[in-house]
PyMOL Python script that loads the backbone (N, CA, C, O; Angstrom):
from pymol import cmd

cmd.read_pdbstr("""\
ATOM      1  N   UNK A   1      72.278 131.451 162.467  1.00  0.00           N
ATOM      2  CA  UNK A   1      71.064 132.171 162.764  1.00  0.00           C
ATOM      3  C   UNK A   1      70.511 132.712 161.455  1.00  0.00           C
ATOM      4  O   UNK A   1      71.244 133.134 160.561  1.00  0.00           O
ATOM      5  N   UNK A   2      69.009 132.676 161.373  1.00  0.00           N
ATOM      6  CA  UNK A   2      68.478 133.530 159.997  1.00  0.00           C
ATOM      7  C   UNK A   2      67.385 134.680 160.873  1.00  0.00           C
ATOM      8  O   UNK A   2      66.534 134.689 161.762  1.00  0.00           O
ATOM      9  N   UNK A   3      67.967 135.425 160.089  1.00  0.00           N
ATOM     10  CA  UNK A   3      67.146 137.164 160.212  1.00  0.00           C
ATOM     11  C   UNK A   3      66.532 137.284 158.651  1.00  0.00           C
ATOM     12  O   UNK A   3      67.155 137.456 157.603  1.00  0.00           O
ATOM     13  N   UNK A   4      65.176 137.140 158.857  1.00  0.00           N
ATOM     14  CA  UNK A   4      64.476 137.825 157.534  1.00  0.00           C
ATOM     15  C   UNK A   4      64.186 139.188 157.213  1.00  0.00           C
ATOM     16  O   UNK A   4      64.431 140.010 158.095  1.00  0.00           O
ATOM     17  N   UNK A   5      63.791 139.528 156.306  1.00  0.00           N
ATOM     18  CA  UNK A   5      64.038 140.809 156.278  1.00  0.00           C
ATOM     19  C   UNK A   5      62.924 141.088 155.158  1.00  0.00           C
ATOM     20  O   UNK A   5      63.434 140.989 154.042  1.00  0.00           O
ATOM     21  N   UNK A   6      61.662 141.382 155.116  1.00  0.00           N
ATOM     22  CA  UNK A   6      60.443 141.393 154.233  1.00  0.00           C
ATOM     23  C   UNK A   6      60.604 143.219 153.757  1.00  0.00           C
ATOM     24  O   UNK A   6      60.189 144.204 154.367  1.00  0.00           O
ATOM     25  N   UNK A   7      61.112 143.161 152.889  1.00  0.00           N
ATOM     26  CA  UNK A   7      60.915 144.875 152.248  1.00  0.00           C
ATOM     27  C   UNK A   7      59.508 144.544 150.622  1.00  0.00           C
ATOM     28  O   UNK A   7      59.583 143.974 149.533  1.00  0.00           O
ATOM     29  N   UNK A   8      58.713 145.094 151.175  1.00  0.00           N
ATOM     30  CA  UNK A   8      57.167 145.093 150.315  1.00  0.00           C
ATOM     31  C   UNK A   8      57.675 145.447 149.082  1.00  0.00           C
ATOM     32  O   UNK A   8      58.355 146.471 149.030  1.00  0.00           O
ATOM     33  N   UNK A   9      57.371 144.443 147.515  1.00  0.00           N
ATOM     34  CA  UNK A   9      57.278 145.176 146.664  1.00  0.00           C
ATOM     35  C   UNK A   9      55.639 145.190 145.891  1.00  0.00           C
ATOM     36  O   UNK A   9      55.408 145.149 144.683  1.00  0.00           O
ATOM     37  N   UNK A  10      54.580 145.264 147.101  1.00  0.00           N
ATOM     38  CA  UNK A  10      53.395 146.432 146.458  1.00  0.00           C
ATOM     39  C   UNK A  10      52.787 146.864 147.500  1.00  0.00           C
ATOM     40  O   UNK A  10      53.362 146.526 148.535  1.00  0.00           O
ATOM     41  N   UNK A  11      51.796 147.515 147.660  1.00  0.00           N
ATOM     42  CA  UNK A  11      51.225 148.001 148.386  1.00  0.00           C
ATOM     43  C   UNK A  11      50.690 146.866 149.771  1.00  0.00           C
ATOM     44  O   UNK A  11      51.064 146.852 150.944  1.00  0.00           O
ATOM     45  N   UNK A  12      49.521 145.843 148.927  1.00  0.00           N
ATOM     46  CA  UNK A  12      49.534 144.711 149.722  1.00  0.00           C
ATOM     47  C   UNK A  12      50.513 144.247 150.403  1.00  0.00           C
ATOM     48  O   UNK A  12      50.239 143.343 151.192  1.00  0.00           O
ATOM     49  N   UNK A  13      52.030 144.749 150.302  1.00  0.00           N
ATOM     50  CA  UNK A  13      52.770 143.771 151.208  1.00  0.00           C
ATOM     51  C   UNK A  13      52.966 144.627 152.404  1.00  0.00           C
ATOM     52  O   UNK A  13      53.399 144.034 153.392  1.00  0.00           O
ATOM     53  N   UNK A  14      52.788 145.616 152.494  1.00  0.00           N
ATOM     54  CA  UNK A  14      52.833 146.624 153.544  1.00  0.00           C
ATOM     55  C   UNK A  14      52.551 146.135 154.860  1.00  0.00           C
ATOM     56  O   UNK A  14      53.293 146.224 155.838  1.00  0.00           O
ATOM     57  N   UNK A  15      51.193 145.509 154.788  1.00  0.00           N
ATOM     58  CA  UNK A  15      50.540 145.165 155.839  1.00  0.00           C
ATOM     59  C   UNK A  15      50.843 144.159 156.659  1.00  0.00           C
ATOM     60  O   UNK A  15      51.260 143.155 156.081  1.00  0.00           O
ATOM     61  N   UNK A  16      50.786 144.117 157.550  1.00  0.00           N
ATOM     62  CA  UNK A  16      51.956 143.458 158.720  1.00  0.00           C
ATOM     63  C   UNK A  16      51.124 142.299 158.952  1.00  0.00           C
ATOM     64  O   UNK A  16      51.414 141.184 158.520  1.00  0.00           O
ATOM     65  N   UNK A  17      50.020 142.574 159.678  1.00  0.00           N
ATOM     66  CA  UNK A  17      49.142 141.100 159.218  1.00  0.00           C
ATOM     67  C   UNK A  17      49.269 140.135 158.228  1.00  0.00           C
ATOM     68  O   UNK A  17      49.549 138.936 158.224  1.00  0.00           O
ATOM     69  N   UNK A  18      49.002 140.932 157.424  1.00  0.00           N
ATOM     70  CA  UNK A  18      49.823 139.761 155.578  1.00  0.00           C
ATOM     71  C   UNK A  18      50.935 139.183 156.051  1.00  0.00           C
ATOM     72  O   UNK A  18      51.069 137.962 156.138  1.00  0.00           O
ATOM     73  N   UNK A  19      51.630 139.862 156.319  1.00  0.00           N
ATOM     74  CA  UNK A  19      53.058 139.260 156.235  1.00  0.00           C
ATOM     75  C   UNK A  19      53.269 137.796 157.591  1.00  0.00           C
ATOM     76  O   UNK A  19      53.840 136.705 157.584  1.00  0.00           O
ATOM     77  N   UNK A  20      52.439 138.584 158.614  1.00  0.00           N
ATOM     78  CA  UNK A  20      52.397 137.467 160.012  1.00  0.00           C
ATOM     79  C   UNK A  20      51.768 136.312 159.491  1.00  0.00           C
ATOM     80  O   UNK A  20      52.169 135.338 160.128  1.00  0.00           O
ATOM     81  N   UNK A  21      50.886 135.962 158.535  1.00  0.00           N
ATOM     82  CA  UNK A  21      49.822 135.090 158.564  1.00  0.00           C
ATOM     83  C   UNK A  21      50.840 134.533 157.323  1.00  0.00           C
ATOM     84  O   UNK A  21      50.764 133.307 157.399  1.00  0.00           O
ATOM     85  N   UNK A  22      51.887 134.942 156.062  1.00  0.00           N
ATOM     86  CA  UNK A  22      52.344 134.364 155.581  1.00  0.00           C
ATOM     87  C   UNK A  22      53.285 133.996 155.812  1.00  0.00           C
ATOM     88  O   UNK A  22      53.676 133.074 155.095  1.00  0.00           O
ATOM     89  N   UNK A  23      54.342 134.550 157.094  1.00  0.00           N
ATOM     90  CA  UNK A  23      55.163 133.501 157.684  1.00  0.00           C
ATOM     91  C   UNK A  23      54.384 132.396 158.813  1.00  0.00           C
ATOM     92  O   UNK A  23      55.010 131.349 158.978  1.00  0.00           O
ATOM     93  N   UNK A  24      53.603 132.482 159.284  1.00  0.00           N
ATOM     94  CA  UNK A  24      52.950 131.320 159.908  1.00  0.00           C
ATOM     95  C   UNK A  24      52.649 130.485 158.754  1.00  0.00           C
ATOM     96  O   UNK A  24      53.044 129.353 159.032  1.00  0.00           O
ATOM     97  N   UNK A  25      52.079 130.512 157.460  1.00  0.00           N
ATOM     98  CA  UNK A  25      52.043 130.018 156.857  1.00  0.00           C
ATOM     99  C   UNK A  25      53.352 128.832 155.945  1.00  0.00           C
ATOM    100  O   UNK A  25      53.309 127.686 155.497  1.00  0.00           O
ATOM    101  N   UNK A  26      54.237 129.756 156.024  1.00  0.00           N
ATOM    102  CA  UNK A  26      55.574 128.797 155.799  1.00  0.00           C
ATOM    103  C   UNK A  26      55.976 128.571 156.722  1.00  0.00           C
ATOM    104  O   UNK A  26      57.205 128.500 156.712  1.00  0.00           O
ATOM    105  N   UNK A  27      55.392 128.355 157.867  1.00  0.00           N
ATOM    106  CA  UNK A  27      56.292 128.017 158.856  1.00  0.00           C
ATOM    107  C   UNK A  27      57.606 128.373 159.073  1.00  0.00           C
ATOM    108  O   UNK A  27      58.516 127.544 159.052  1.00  0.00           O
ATOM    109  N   UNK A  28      57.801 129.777 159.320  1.00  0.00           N
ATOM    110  CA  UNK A  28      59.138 129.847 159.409  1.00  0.00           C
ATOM    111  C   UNK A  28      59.422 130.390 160.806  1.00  0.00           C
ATOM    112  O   UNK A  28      58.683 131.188 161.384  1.00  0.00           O
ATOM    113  N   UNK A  29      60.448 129.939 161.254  1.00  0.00           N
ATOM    114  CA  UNK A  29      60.495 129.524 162.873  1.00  0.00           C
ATOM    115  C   UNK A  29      61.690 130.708 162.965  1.00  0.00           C
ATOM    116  O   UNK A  29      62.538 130.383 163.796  1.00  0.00           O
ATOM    117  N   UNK A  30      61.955 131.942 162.347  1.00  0.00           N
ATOM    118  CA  UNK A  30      63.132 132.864 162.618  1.00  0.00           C
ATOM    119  C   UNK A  30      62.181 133.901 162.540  1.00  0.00           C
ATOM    120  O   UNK A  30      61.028 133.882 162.109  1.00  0.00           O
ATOM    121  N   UNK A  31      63.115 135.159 163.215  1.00  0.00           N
ATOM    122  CA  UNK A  31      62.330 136.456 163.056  1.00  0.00           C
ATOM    123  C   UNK A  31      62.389 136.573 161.792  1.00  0.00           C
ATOM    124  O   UNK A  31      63.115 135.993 160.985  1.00  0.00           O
ATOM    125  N   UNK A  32      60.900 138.025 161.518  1.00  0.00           N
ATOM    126  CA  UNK A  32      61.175 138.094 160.246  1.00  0.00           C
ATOM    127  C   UNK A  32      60.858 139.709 160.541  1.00  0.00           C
ATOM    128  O   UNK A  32      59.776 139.935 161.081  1.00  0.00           O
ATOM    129  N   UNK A  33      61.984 141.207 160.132  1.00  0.00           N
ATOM    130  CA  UNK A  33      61.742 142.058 160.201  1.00  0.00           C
ATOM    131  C   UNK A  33      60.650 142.874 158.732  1.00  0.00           C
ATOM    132  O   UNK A  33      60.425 142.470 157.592  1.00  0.00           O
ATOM    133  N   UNK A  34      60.284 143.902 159.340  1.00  0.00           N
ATOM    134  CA  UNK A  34      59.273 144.470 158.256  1.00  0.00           C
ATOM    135  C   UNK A  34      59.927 145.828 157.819  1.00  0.00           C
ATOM    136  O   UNK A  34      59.997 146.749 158.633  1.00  0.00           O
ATOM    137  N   UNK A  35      60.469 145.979 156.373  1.00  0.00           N
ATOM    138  CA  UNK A  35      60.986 147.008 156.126  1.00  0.00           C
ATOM    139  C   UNK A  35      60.350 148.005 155.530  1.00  0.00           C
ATOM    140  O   UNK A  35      61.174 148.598 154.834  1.00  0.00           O
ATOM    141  N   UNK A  36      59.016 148.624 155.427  1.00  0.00           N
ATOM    142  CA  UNK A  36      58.299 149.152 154.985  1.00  0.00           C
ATOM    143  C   UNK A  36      58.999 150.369 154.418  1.00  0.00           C
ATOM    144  O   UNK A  36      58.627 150.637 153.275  1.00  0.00           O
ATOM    145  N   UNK A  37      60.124 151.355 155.041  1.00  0.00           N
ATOM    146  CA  UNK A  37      60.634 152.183 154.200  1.00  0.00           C
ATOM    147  C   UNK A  37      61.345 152.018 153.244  1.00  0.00           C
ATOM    148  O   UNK A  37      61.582 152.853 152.370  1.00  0.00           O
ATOM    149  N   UNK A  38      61.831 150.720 153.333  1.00  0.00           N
ATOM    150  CA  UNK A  38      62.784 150.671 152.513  1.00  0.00           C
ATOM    151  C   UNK A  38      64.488 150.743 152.945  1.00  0.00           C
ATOM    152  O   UNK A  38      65.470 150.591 152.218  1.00  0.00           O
ATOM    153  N   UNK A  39      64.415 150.991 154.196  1.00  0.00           N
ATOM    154  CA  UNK A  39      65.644 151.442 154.515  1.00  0.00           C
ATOM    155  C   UNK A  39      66.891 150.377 154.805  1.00  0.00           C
ATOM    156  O   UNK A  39      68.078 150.701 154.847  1.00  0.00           O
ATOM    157  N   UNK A  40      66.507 149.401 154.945  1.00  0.00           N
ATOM    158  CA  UNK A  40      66.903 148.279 155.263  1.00  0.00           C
ATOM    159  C   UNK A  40      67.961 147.922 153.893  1.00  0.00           C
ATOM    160  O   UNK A  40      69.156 147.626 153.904  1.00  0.00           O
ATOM    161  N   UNK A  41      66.911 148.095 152.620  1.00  0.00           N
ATOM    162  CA  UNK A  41      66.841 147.115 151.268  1.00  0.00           C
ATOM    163  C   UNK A  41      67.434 148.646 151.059  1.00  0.00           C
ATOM    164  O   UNK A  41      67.094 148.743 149.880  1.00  0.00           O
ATOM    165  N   UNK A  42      68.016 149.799 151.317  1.00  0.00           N
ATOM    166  CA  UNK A  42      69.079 150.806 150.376  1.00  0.00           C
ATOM    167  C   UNK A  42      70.178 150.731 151.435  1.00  0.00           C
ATOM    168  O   UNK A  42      71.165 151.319 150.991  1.00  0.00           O
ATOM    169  N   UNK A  43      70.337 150.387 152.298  1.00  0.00           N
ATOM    170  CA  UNK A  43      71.656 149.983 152.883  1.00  0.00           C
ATOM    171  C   UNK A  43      72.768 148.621 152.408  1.00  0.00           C
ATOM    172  O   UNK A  43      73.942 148.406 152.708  1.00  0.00           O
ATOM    173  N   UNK A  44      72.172 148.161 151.883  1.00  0.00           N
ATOM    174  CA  UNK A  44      72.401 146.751 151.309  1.00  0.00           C
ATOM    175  C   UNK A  44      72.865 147.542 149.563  1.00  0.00           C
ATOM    176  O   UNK A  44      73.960 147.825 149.077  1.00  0.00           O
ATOM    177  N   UNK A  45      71.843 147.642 149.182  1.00  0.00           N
ATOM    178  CA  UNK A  45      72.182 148.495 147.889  1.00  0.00           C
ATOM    179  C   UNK A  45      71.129 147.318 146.855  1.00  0.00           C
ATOM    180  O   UNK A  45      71.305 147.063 145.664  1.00  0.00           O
ATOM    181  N   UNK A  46      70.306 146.895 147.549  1.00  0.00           N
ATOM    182  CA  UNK A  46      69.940 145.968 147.126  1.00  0.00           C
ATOM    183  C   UNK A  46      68.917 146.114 145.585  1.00  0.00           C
ATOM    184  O   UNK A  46      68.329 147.191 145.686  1.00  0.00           O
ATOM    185  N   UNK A  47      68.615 145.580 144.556  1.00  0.00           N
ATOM    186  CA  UNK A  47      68.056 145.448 143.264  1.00  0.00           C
ATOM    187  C   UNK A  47      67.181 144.612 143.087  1.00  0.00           C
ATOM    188  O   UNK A  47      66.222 145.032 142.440  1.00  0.00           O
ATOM    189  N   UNK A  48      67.107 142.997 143.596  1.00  0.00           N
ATOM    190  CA  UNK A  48      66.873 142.202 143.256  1.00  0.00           C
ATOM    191  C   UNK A  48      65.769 141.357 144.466  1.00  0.00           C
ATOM    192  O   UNK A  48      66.308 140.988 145.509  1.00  0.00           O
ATOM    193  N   UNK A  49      64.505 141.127 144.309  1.00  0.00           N
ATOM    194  CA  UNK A  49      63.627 140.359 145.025  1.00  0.00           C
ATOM    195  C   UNK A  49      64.133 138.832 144.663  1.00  0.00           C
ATOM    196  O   UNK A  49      64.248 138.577 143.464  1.00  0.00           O
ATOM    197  N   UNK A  50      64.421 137.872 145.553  1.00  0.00           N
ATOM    198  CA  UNK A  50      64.869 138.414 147.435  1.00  0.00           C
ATOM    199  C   UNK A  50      66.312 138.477 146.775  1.00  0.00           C
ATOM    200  O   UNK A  50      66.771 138.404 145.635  1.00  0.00           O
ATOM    201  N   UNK A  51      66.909 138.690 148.366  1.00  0.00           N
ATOM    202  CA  UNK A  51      68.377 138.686 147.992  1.00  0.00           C
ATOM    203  C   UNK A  51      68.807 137.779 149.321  1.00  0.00           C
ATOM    204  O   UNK A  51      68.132 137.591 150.333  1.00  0.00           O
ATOM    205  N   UNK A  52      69.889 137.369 149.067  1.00  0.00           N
ATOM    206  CA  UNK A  52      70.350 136.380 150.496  1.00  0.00           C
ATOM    207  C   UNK A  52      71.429 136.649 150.615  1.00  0.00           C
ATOM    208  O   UNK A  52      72.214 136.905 149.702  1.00  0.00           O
ATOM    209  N   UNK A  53      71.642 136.635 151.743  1.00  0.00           N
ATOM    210  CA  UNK A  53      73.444 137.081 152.107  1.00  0.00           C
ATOM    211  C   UNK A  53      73.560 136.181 153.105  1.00  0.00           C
ATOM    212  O   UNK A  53      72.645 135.998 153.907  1.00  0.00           O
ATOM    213  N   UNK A  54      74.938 135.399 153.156  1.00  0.00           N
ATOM    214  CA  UNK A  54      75.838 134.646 154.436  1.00  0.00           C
ATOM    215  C   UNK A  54      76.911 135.797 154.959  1.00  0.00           C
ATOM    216  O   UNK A  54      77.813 136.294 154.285  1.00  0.00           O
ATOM    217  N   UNK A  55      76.600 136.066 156.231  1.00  0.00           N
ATOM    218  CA  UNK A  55      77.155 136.923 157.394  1.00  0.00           C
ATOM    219  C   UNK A  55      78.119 135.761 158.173  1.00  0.00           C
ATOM    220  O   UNK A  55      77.603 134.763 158.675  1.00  0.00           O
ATOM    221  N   UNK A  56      79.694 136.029 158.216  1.00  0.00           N
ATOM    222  CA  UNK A  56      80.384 135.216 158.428  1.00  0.00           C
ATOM    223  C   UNK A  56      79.991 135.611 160.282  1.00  0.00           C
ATOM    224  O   UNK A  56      79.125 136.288 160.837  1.00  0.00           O
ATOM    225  N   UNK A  57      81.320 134.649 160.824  1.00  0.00           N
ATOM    226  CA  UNK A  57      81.265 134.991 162.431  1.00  0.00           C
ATOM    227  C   UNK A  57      81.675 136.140 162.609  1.00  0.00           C
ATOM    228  O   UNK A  57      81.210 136.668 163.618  1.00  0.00           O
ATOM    229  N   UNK A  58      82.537 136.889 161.883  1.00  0.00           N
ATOM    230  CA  UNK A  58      82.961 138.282 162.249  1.00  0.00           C
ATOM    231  C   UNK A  58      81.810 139.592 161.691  1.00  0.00           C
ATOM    232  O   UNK A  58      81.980 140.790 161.916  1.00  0.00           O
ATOM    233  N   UNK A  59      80.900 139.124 161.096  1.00  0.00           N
ATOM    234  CA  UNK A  59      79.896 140.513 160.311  1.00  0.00           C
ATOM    235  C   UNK A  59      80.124 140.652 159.154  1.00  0.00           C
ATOM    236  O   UNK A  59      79.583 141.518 158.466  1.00  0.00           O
ATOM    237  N   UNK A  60      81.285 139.512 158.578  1.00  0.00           N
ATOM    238  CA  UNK A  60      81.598 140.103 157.093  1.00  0.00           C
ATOM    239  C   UNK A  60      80.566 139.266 156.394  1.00  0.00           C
ATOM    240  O   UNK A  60      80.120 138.144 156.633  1.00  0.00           O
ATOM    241  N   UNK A  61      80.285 140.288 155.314  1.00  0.00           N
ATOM    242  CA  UNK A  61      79.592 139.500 154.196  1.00  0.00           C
ATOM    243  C   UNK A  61      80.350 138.453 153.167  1.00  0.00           C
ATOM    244  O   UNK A  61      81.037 138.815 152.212  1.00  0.00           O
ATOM    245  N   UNK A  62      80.156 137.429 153.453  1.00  0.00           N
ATOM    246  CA  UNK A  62      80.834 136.127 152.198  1.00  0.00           C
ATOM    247  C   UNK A  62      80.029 135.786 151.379  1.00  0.00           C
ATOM    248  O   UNK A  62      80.490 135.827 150.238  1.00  0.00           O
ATOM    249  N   UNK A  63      79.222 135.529 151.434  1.00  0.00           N
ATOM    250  CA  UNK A  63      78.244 135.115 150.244  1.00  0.00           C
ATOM    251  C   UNK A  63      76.937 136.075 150.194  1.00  0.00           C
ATOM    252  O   UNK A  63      76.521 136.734 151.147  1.00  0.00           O
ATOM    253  N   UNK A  64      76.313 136.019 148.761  1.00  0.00           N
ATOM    254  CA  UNK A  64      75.126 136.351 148.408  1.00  0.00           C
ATOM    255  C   UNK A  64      74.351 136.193 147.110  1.00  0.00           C
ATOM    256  O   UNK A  64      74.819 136.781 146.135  1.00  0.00           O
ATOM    257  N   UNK A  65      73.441 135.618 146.981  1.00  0.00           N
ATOM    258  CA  UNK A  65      72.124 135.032 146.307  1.00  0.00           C
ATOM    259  C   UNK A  65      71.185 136.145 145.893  1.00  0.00           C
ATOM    260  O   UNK A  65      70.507 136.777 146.703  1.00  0.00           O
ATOM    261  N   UNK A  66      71.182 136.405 144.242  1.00  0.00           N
ATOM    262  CA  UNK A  66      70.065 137.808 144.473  1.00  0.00           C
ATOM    263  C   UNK A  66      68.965 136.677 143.610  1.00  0.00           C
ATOM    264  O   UNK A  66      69.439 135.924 142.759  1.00  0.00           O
ATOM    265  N   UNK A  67      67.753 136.666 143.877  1.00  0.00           N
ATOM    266  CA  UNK A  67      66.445 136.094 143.099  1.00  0.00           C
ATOM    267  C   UNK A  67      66.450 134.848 143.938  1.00  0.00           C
ATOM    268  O   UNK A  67      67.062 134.697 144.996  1.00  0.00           O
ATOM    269  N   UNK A  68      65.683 133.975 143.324  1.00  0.00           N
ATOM    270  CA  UNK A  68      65.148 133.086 144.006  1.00  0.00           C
ATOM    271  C   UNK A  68      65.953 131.893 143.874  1.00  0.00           C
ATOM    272  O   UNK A  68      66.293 131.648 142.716  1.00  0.00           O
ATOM    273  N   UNK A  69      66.421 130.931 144.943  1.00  0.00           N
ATOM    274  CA  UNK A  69      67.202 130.690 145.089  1.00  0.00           C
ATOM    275  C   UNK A  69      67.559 128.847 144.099  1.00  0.00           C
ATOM    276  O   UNK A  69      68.520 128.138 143.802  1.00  0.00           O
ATOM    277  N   UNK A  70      65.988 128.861 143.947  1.00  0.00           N
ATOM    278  CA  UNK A  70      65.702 127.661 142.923  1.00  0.00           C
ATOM    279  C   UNK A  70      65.289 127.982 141.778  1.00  0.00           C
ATOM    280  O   UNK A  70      65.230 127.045 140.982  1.00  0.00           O
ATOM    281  N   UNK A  71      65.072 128.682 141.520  1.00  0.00           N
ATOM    282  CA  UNK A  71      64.737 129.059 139.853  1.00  0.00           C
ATOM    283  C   UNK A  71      65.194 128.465 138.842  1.00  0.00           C
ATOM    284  O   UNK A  71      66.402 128.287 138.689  1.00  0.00           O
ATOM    285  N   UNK A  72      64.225 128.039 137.933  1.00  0.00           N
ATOM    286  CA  UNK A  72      63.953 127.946 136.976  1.00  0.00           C
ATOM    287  C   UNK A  72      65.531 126.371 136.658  1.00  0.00           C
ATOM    288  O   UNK A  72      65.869 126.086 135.509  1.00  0.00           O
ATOM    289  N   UNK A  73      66.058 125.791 137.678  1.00  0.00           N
ATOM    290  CA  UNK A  73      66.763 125.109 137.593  1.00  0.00           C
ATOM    291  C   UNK A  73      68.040 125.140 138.808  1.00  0.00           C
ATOM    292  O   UNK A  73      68.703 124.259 139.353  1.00  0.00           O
ATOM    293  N   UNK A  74      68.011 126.074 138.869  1.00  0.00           N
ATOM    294  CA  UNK A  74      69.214 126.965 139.465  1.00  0.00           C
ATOM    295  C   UNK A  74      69.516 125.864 141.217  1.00  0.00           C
ATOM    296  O   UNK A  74      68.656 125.593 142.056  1.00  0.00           O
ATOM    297  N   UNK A  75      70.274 125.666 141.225  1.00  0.00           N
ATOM    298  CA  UNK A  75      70.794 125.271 142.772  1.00  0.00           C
ATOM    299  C   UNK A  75      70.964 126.141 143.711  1.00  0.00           C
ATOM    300  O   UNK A  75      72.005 125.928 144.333  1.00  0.00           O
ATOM    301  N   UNK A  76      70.339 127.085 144.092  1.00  0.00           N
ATOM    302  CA  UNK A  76      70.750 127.913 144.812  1.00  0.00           C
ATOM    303  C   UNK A  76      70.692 127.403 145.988  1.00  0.00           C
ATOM    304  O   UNK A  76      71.756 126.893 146.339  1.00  0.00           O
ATOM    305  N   UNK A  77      69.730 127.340 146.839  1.00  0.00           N
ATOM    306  CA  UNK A  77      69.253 126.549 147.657  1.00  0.00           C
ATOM    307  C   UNK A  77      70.606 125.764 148.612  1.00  0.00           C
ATOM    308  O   UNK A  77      70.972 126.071 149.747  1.00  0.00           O
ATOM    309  N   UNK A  78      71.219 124.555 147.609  1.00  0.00           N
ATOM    310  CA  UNK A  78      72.230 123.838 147.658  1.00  0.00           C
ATOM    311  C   UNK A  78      73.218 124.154 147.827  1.00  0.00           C
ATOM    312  O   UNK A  78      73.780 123.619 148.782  1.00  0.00           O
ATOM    313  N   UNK A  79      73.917 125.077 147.108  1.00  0.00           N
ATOM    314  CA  UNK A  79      74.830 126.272 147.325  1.00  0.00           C
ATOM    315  C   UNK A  79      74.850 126.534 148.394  1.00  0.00           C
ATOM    316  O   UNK A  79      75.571 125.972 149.219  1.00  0.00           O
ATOM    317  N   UNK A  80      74.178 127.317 148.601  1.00  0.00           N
ATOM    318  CA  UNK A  80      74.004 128.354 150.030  1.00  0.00           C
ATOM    319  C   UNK A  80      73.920 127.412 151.142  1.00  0.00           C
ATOM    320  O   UNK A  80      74.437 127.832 152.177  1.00  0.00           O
ATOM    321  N   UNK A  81      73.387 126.214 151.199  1.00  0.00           N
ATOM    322  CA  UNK A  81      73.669 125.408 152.370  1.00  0.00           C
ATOM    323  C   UNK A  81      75.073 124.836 152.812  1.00  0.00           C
ATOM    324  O   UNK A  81      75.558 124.666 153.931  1.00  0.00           O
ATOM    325  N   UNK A  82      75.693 124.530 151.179  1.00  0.00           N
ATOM    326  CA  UNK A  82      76.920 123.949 151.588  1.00  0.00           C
ATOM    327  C   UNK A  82      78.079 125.474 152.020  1.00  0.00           C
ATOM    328  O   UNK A  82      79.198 125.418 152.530  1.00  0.00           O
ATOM    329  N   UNK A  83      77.348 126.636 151.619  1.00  0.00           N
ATOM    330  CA  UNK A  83      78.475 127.595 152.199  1.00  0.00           C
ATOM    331  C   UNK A  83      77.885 127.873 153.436  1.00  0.00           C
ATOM    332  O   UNK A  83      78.801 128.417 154.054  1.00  0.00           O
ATOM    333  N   UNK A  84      76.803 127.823 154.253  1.00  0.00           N
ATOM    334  CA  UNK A  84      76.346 127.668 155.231  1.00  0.00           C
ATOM    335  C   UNK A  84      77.656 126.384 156.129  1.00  0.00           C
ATOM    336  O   UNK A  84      78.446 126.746 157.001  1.00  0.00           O
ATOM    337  N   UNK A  85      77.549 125.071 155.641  1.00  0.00           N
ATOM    338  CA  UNK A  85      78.029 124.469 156.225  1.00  0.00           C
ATOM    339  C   UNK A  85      79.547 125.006 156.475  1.00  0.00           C
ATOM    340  O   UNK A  85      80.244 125.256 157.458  1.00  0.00           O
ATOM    341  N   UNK A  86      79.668 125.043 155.220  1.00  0.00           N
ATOM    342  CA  UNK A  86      81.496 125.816 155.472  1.00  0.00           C
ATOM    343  C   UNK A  86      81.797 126.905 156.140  1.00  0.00           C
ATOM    344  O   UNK A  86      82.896 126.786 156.682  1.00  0.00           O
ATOM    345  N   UNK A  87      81.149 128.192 156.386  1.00  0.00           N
ATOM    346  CA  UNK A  87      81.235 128.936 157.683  1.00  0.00           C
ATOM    347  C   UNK A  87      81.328 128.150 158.851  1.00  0.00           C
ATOM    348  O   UNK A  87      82.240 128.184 159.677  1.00  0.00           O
ATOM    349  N   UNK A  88      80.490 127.559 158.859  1.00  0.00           N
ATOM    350  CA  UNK A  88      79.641 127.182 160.114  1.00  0.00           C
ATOM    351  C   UNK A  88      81.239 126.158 160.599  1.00  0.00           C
ATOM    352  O   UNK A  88      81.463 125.890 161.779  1.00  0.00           O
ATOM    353  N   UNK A  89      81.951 125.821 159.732  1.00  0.00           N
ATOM    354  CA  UNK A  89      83.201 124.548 160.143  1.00  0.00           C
ATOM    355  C   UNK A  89      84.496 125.728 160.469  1.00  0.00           C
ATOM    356  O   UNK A  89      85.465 125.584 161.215  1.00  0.00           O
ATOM    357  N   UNK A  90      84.218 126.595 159.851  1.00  0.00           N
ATOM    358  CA  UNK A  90      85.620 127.843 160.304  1.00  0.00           C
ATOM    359  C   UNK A  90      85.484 127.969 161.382  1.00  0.00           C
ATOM    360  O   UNK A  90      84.452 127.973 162.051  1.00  0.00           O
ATOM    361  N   UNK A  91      87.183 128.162 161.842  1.00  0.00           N
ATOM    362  CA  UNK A  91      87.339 128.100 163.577  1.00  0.00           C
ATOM    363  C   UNK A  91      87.170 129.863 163.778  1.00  0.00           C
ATOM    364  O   UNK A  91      87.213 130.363 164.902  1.00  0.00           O
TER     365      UNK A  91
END
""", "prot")
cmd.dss("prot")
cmd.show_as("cartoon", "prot")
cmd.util.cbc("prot")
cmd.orient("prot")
């Protein structure tokens, strides 16, 4: 399952409309929550636009991705799918 999690970094991102019309825009077919306080992104302890985390079957955190997940060369993307797959094969 993917849970998004949009915490604004400017003012423009605040707006919930923006945000509806730019996930329709990527087509992205998962919820996507709106963290406007922030509260979400200081529970995490989070630093880094975006950040990605793999939530095993039990709630534990196993993996996590801070920035973008293709950058500038970077496999992230790839990574994170094949540890996707490997949760996903644990009994």
């Amino acid at each position: 399952m993917i849970i998004g999690v949009h915490t604004p970094e400017t003012e423009g991102e605040r707006e919930i409309e923006s945000v509806r019309k730019k996930v329709a825009e990527n087509q992205f077919v998962f919820p996507v929550a709106v963290d406007n306080r922030g509260s979400n992104w200081s529970a995490w302890g989070n630093n880094w636009w975006p950040a990605v985390y793999l939530i095993d079957k039990h709630g534990g955190v196993r993996y996590w991705w801070y920035g973008e997940l293709n950058w500038q060369g970077a496999e992230g993307e790839k990574i994170m799918r094949q540890r996707i797959e490997a949760l996903l094969a644990e009994e």
